[in-house]
N, C-alpha and C positions, 0 to 999 in steps of 0.2 A: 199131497199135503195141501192142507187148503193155505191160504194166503191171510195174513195178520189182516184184523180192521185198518191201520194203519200205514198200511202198505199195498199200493192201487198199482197194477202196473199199466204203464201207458201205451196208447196204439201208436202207430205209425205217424199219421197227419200230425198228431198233435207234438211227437219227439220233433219233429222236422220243422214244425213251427216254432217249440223253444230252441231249438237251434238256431235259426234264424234270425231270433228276438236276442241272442245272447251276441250273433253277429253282427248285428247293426251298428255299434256304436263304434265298430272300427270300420264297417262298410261307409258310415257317414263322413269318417274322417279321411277316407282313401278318396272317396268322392270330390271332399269341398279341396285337395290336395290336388286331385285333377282337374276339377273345376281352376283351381287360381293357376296350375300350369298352364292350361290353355288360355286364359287370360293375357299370360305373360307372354305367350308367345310371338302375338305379334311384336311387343315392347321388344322382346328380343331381338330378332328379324333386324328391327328396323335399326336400333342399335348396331346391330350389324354389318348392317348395311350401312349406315353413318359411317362406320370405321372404317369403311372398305376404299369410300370413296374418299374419304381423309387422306385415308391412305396413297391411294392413289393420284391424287392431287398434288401430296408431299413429295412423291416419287418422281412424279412431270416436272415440279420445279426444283428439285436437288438435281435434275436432269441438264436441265434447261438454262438453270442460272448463271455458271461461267461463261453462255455464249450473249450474256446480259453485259452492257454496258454503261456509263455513265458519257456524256457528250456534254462538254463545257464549250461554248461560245465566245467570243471576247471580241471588243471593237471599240471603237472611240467614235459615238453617233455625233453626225452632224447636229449643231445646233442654228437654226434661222432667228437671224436679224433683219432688220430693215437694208443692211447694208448687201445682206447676203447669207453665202451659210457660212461657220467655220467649225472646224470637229472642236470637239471636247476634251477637254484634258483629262477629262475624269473616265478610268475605265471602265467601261460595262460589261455584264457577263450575264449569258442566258444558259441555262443547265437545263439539258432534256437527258433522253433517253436513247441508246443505240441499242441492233442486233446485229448479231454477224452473219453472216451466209456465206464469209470464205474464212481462210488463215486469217487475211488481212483485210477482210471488204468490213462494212458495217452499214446498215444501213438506220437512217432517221429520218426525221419529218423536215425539212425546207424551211419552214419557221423556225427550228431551233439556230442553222447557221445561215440564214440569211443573211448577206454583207456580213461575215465574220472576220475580221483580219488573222486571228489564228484559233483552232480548234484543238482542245485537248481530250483523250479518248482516257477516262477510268475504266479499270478492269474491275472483275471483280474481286481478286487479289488486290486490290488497291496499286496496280500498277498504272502509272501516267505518261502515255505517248502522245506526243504532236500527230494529229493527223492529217492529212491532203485532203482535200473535195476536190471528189472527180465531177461532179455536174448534180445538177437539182432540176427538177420541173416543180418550180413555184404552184402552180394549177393545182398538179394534184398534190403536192406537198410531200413529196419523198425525194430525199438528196442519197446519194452514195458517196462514203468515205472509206479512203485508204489507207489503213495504219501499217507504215513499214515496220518489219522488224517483229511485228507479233503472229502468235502461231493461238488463233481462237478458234474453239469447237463450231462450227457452223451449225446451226438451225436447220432441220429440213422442213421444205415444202408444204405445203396440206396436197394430198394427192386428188381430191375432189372440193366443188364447191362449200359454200357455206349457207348455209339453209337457215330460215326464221327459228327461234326457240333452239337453236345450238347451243352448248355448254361452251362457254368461253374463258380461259383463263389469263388475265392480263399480268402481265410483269413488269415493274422498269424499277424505274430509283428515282429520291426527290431530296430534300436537304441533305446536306456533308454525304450525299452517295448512300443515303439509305435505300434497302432494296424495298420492293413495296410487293405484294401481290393481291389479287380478289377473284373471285369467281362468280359469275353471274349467266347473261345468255344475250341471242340477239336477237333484240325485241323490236325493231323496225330497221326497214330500208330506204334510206333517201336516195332516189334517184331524180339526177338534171341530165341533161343531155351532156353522153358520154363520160358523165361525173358518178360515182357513187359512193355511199358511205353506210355504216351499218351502224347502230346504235345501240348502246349497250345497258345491260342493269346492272355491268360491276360499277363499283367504287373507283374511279382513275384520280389520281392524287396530284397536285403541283410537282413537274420534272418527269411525268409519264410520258411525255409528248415521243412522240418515236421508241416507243418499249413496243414488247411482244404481245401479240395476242396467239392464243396457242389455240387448239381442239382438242378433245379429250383422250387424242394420242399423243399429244406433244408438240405437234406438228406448226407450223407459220402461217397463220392464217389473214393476215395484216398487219397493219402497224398502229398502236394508238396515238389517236389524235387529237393535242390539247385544245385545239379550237374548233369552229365549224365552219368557218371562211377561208380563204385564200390566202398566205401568209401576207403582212405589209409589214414596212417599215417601220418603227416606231422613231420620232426625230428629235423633240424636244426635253430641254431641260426635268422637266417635269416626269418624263418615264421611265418607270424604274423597272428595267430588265433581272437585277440580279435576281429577284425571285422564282424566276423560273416562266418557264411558260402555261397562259392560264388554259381553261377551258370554259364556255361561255353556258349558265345556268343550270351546272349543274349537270348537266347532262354529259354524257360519255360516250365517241365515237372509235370505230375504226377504219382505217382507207384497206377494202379487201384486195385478198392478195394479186388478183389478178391484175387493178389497176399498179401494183407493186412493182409487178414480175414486168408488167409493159415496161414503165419507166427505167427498171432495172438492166431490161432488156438493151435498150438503147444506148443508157450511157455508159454501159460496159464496150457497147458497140463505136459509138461513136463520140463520148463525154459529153454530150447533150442530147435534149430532147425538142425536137421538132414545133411549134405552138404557133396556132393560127395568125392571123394577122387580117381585121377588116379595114385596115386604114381610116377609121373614123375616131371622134371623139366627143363625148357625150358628155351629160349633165343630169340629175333628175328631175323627170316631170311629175307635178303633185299637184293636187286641187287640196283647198280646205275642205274639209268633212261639212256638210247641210245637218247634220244632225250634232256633231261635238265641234266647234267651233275651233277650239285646241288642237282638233287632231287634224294631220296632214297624209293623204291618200297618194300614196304612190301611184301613177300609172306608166311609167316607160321610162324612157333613156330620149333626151331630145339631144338630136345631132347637132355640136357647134362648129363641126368641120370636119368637111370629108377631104381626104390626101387626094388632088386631080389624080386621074387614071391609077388610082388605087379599087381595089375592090369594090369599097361600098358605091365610091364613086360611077362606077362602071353600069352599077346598078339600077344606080337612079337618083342614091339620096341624098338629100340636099339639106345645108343649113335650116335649123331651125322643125325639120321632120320628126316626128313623134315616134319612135322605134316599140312597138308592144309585143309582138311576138319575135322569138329566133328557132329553128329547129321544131316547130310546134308547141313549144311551151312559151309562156305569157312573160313577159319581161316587168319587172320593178322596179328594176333600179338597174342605176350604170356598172355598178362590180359586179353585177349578177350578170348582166351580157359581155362584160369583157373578161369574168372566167370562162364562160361559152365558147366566148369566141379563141382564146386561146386553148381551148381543151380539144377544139376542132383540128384533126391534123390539115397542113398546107393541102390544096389542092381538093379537100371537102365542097360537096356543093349544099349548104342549107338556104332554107323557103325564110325567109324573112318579111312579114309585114308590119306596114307605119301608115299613120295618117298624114297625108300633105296637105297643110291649111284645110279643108273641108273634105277630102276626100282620103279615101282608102286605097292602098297601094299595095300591091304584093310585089316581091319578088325572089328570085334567086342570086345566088351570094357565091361567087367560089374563092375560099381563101387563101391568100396569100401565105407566107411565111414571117413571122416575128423575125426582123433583124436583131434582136437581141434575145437571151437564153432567159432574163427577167425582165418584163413587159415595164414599160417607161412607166407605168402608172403605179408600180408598184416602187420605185425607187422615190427615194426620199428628193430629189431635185425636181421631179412632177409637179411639185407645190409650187415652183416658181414658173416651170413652163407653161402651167395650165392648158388652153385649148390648143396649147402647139403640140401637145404632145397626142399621135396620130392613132393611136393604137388600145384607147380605153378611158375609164372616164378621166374628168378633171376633178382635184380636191374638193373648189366649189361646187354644191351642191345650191340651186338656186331655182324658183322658176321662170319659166320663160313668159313675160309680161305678154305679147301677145297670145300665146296659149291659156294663160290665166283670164284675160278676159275677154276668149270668146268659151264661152260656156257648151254652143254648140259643138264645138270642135273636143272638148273636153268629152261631153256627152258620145260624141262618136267612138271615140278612142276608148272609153269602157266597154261599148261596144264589142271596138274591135279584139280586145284585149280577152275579155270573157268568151269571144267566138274563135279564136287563133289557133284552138286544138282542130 
C-alpha cells in the first residue's frame, strides 16, 4: 500500500533528534537544579560545620562551668596623710574570677586578693563560702585558695603545650556573678626572663581576671589575666576597687599553664613560693628625647642603695650605677627588673650589666631569697620607706642630676643597653 501524500514516515536520526528537542526543557531544568545544588553545597557544609562547632563549644562549657567561680575580695586600704597611713573605714571590694583543680582548692590571679582581709568563693549555684589563702607568688600573679566544706568538679590539666593560633576558650564572671564566655586564639607570646604570657583575640571582660582558659578539649590551659604587670597595691582615697579588676588597652592575656602548675606546685608544697632577692633599690633613669622635647626615654634602673654584703653589693654595685641589662634583656625601668629579679629562683646566677660614671661594667649576680612572700615594693608602706626598702624600686621615679647632665654617660648606656643581648 503506498503511503498518503500526507503521511511521511520518519528515519531514524531524525525520531532521535525530536526526541531530544522534546527532552530538553526538562533536561534544562534537571540541570540548572543541579547547577544551584552544587552551589549550595558548600553554603551547607559550612553551615554545618558552624553548627558543629557551636555545638561543641556549648558542650566544653556546660562542662566546664560548675568548676567556674566567682572570687570576692574585701579589705579596708590604707589611706596616706602627712601624719601617716591610717585604713579606711569605707569597705572595699575587688571581684575576679576562680577555678577549681580540687574538691576544695581554687585557683586565681594574686591581684584579685592581694592584702585581702576576708575572701568570699560564689559558686556557680550561687552558693557563698569564706575562703583561706593558702599562698600567692605576686610575680607571676596566681594565688591558691582553700574553700572548706565544698565538694567542686575540678578542671583537668592540658596534657601538652600550647602553641600560636590555638583555639582558646575563656570563662569567668563579671558584675553581680555573671558568667561570661568568648572564643578566640593565641595570637602572640611575651616572653621576659623566666616570665611568660600569651595573648589573646578573645573578648575578657571586667571580673575575668583569674577565669579559665580552656583548648579545644576542655582542658586548663592558664589563667586569665586582667592586667599585664605585676600585681600592686592600690592605696588611696581616690581608688575605686569595687569594679572589678581592669585589664590594660584592650588587650587580653593568659599566665600559661605551666608557669601555674609551678606556682601550684609549691604552695601546695610548702604555702609559698620562693622569689629572688638582689638587695638593691632603684629609681628610673630617663633622658629627654632630642627630637620630642615632651617625651622622656627610659634607659635603666639607677641604683640608690645597695644592702652591704647583699648580693648586688657583692657584685660590685654601687649607689648611683645605671643598671641596663639583667639575664640578657635590656632593663627600662625599676618594676621591670624587680619582677626579674624576683621571678629568679634564690640561688640563680644572672649576667648583669651597668654603667659606672663613664665606664661599662658587667657582672654576675647570684640571688638571694626574698625574706618576705610579697616584695616590700609592692606593699602599700614602700611609699614611705622609699630607698630603704632593699629589694626593688622606690615610688619615686625621678632622674638622677648627675646622670642627666653628663650626656656622655647617657650616650654610653644606650650603648650599652641596645648591645646587652
Amino acid at each position: 500500500m503506498r503511503d498518503s501524500p500526507c503521511c511521511h514516515r520518519t528515519s531514524g536520526p531524525a525520531r532521535r533528534a525530536a526526541s531530544w528537542l522534546r527532552l530538553a526543557p526538562g533536561l534544562l531544568c534537571l540541570g540548572g537544579a543541579l547547577a544551584l545544588l552544587t552551589l549550595a553545597a558548600p553554603r551547607a557544609r559550612a553551615q554545618t560545620t558552624l553548627s558543629a562547632i557551636e555545638a561543641d563549644v556549648d558542650q566544653i562549657v556546660r562542662r566546664a562551668r560548675p568548676s567556674l567561680v566567682t572570687v570576692v575580695s574585701q579589705r579596708y586600704p590604707l589611706l596616706y596623710y602627712r601624719t601617716g597611713m591610717v585604713k579606711s573605714r569605707r569597705l572595699y571590694s575587688r571581684v575576679g574570677s576562680g577555678v577549681a583543680i580540687g574538691a576544695d582548692e581554687v585557683l586565681t590571679t594574686a591581684s584579685v586578693v592581694l592584702e585581702a582581709e576576708k575572701i568570699i568563693v560564689v559558686t556557680a549555684n550561687k552558693l557563698q563560702v569564706d575562703a583561706v589563702l593558702v599562698g600567692m607568688d605576686p610575680i607571676r600573679n596566681v594565688a591558691l585558695l582553700r574553700v572548706p566544706g565544698l565538694e567542686l568538679p575540678a578542671l583537668t590539666f592540658a596534657s601538652r603545650p600550647t602553641e600560636l593560633g590555638d583555639w582558646v576558650i575563656a570563662l569567668g564572671s563579671s558584675y553581680g556573678a555573671a558568667p561570661t564566655q568568648s572564643v578566640g586564639n593565641i595570637s602572640y607570646r611575651w616572653r621576659e626572663p623566666r616570665l611568660t604570657l600569651l595573648q589573646l583575640t578573645n573578648q575578657v571582660y571586667p571580673g575575668n581576671s583569674g577565669g579559665a582558659a580552656l583548648n579545644s578539649r576542655g582542658e586548663l590551659i592558664g589563667l586569665v589575666q586582667g592586667e599585664l604587670d605585676s600585681p600592686r597595691i592600690a592605696g588611696g582615697e581616690g581608688d575605686n576597687e569595687a569594679d572589678s579588676d581592669r585589664r590594660p588597652g584592650g588587650a587580653s592575656f593568659i599566665i600559661p599553664l605551666q608557669q601555674v602548675r609551678l606556682v601550684c606546685d609549691a604552695l601546695r608544697r610548702e604555702g609559698r613560693v620562693r622569689l629572688g632577692w638582689m638587695g638593691v633599690s632603684t629609681r628610673a633613669g630617663y633622658v629627654n628625647s632630642e627630637t620630642q622635647p615632651d617625651l622622656r626615654v627610659p634607659l635603666g634602673a639607677i641604683v640608690e642603695a645597695a644592702k652591704p654584703g647583699g648580693p648586688a653589693d657583692r657584685a660590685g654595685l654601687q649607689r648611683g650605677d645605671l643598671i641596663v641589662a639583667f639575664d640578657g634583656e635590656r632593663v627600662e625601668s625599676p618594676e621591670q627588673l624587680a619582677r626579674w629579679v624576683g621571678a629568679a629562683p634564690p640561688g640563680t646566677t644572672v649576667r648583669v650589666v651597668w654603667a659606672h660614671q663613664d665606664m661599662r661594667r658587667e657582672g654576675h649576680v647570684t640571688m638571694g631569697e626574698s625574706p618576705t612572700g610579697i616584695p616590700t615594693w609592692m606593699r602599700p608602706d614602700s611609699v614611705l620607706a622609699g630607698p630603704a626598702a632593699p629589694d626593688g624600686p622606690s615610688r619615686a621615679a625621678a632622674p638622677e642630676p648627675r646622670v642627666r647632665r653628663a650626656r656622655g654617660v647617657l650616650d654610653r648606656a644606650r650603648g650599652l643597653r641596645d648591645s646587652a643581648r
